[in-house]
C-alpha positions in Angstrom: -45.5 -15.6 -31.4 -48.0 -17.0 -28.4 -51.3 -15.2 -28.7 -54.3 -16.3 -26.3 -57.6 -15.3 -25.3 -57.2 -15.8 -21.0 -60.2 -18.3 -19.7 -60.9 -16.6 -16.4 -62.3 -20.1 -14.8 -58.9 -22.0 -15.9 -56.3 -19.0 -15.5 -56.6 -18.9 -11.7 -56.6 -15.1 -10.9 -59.9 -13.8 -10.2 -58.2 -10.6 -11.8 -59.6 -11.8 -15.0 -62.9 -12.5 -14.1 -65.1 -10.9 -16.9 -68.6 -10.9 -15.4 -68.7 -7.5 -14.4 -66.5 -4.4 -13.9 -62.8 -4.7 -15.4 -61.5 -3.0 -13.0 -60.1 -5.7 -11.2 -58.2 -6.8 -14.6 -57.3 -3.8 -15.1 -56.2 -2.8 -11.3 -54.2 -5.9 -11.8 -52.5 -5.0 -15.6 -50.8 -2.3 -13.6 -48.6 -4.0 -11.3 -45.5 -3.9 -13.6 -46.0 -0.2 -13.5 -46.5 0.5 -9.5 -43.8 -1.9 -8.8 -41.4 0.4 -10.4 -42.7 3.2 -9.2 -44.3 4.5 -12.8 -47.2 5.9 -13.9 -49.5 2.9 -15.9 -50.0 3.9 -19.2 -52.7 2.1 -21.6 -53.2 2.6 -25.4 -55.7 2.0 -27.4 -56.4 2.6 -31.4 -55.9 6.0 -31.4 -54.1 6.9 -28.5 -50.6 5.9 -26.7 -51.3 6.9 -23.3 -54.6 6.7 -21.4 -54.8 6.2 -17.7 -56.7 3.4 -16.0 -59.5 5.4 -15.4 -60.1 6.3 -19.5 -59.9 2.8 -20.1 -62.1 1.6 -17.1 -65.0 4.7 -18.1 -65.1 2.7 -22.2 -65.1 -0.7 -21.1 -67.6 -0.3 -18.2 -69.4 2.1 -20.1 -70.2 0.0 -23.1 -72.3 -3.2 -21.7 -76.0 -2.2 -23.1 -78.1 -5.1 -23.7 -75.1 -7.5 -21.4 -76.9 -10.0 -18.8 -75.7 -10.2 -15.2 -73.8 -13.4 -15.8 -72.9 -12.6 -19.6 -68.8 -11.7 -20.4 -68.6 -7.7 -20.4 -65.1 -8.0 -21.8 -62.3 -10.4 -22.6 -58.6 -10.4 -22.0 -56.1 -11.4 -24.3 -52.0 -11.0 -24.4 -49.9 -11.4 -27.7 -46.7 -12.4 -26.5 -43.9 -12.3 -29.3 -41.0 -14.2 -28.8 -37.2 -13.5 -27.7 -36.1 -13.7 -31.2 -39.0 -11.7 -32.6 -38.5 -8.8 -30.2 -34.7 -9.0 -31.0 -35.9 -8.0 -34.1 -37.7 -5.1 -33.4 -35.0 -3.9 -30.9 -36.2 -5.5 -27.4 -39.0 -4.3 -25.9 -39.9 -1.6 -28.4 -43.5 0.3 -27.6 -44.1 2.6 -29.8 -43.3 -0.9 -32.4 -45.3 -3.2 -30.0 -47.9 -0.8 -30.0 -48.4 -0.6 -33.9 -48.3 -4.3 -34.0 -51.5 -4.5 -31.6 -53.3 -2.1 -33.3 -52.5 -4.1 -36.7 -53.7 -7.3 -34.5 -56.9 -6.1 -33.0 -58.1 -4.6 -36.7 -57.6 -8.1 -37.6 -59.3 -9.6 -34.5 -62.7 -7.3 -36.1 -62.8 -8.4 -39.0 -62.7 -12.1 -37.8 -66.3 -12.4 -36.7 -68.9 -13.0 -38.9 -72.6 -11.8 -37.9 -75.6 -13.5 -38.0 -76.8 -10.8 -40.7 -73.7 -11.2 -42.6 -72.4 -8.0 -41.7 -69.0 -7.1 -41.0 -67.1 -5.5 -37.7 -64.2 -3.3 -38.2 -61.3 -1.9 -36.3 -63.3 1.1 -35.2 -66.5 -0.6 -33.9 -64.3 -2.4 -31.2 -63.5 -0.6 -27.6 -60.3 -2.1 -25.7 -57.0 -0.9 -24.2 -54.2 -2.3 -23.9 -50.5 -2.4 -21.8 -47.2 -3.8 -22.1 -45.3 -5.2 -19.7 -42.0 -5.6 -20.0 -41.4 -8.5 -17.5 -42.8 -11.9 -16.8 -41.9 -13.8 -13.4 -41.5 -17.7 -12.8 -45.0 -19.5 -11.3 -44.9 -22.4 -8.8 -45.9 -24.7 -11.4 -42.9 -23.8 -13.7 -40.5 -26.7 -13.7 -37.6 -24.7 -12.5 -39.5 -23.6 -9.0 -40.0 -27.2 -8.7 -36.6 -27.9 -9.1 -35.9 -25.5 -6.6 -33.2 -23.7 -8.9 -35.5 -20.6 -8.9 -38.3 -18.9 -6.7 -41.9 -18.3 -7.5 -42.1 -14.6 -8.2 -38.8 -14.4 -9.3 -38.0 -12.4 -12.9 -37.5 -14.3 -15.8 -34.5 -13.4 -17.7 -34.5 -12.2 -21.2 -36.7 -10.1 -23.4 -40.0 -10.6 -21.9 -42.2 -8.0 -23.6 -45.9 -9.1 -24.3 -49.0 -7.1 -24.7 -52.6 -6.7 -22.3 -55.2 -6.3 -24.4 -59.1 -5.9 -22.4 -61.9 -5.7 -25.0 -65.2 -5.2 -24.5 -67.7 -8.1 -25.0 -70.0 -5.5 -27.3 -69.3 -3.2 -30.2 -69.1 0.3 -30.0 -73.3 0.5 -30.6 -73.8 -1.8 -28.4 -75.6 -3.6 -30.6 -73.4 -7.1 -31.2 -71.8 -9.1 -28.8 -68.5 -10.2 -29.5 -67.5 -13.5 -28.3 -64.2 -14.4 -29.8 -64.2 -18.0 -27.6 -67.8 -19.0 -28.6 -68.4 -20.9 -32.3 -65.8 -21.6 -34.8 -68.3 -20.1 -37.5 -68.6 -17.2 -35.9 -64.8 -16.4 -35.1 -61.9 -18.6 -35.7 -59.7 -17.9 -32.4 -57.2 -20.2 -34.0 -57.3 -18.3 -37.6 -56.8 -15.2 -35.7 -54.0 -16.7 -33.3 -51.9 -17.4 -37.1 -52.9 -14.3 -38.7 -51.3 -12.5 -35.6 -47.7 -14.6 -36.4 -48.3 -13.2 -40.0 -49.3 -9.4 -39.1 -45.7 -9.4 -37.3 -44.0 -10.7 -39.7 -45.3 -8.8 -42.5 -44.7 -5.3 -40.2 -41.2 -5.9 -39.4 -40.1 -8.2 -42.3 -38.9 -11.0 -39.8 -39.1 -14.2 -41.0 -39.4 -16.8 -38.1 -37.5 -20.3 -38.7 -40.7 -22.2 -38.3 -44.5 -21.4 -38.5 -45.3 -22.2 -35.3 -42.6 -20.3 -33.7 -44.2 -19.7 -29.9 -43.2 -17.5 -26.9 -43.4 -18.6 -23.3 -47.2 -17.9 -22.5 -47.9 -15.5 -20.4 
C-alpha cells in the first residue's frame, strides 16, 4: 500500500497546483476517462458517481476565511499494490471505493484542533476517481534504458485512487492542513493506518508491513 499527499511545487504538473480553483486538478484526474472515450465519474462519501462539475461547485465553493496564497485543497492518491488488488479481484470500484471512504474517515479524525476538538468523516468535502492505469515517466529507469517509451502503459494491475479535499471543513471554520505540524496531523500515522484499514476490510494480510505500490 503507497499512500501520499502530492506536493504541487515537487510533483511537476501544475495540475496540482492548490492555490486556487481545482479545476485544473480535476480537468486533469479525467484523462483516463476521455482517453477511452467514457464519461468521468467521481465519488465521494455518499455518492458513487458525480460529475466534475458537482465536485468542482464543493471544493470551490467551500474556501471561506482561505487567503489568496493559502492551499484551497489537497490531492492525495492511495495506491494499493498488485498483490493487494489481486485480492480484491483487480481493479474492483465499488471495493476501492469503500476502502476510500474507510481511509478518508480515518484521515478526519487524524487532526487535532487547537481547541481540542475533534473532525469527523462528515465535516470533510472531497471527491475522488480511480484510474485504472498508470504509464511509464522519462525518469523511470526503463525509459532510460530505452526498453520502454515515456507515456507508454505500465503492465499489470494498476488501480489507485484520486482523492481532492478541501483545505477547510464543511463550516468553513478550520483549515485542514494534513502536511503542516506533526502535532497537528501525523501524515505518516495516517499513511500506516491506511495499510491497516485495507487489510482489516478485505482480510488480506500483506507479507511485510511496509508492503508499497509503485507511486503514482
Amino acid at each position: 500500500m503507497h499512500t501520499k499527499l502530492i506536493n504541487p511545487k515537487a510533483n511537476g504538473k501544475n495540475a496540482y497546483n492548490n492555490q486556487g480553483s481545482a479545476a485544473q486538478a480535476l480537468n486533469y484526474l479525467t484523462h483516463e476517462a476521455r482517453k477511452n472515450g467514457r464519461e468521468a465519474l467521481f465519488f465521494d462519501g455518499q455518492q458513487d458517481a458525480l460529475d466534475r462539475g458537482s465536485v468542482l461547485a464543493a471544493l470551490d465553493n467551500n474556501v471561506k476565511g482561505l487567503r489568496a496564497n493559502e492551499a484551497k485543497f489537497y490531492s492525495l492518491v492511495l495506491s494499493p499494490s498488485p498483490e493487494e488488488l489481486a485480492h480484491i479481484g483487480g481493479g474492483d470500484e465499488a471495493k476501492l471505493r469503500a476502502f476510500a471512504r474507510e481511509v478518508m474517515a480515518s484521515y478526519a479524525v487524524g487532526f487535532r484542533l487547537k481547541d481540542g476538538g475533534a473532525v469527523g468523516k462528515e465535516d470533510l468535502v472531497w471527491g475522488a476517481i480511480i484510474h485504472q492505469e498508470r504509464t511509464h515517466r522519462g525518469t523511470d529507469a526503463a525509459v532510460r534504458e530505452g526498453e520502454v517509451r515515456p507515456g507508454q502503459a505500465r503492465p499489470g494491475l494498476q488501480a489507485h485512487i484520486h482523492v481532492v479535499v478541501s483545505a477547510r471543513d464543511r463550516a468553513q471554520r478550520v483549515t485542514l492542513n494534513p502536511g503542516g505540524r506533526v502535532s497537528r496531523f501525523s501524515l505518516r500515522d495516517w499513511q500506516e493506518e491506511a495499510r491497516v484499514i485495507f487489510e482489516r476490510q478485505f482480510q488480506y494480510q500483506g507479507l511485510t508491513p511496509d508492503r508499497k505500490a509503485a507511486p503514482a
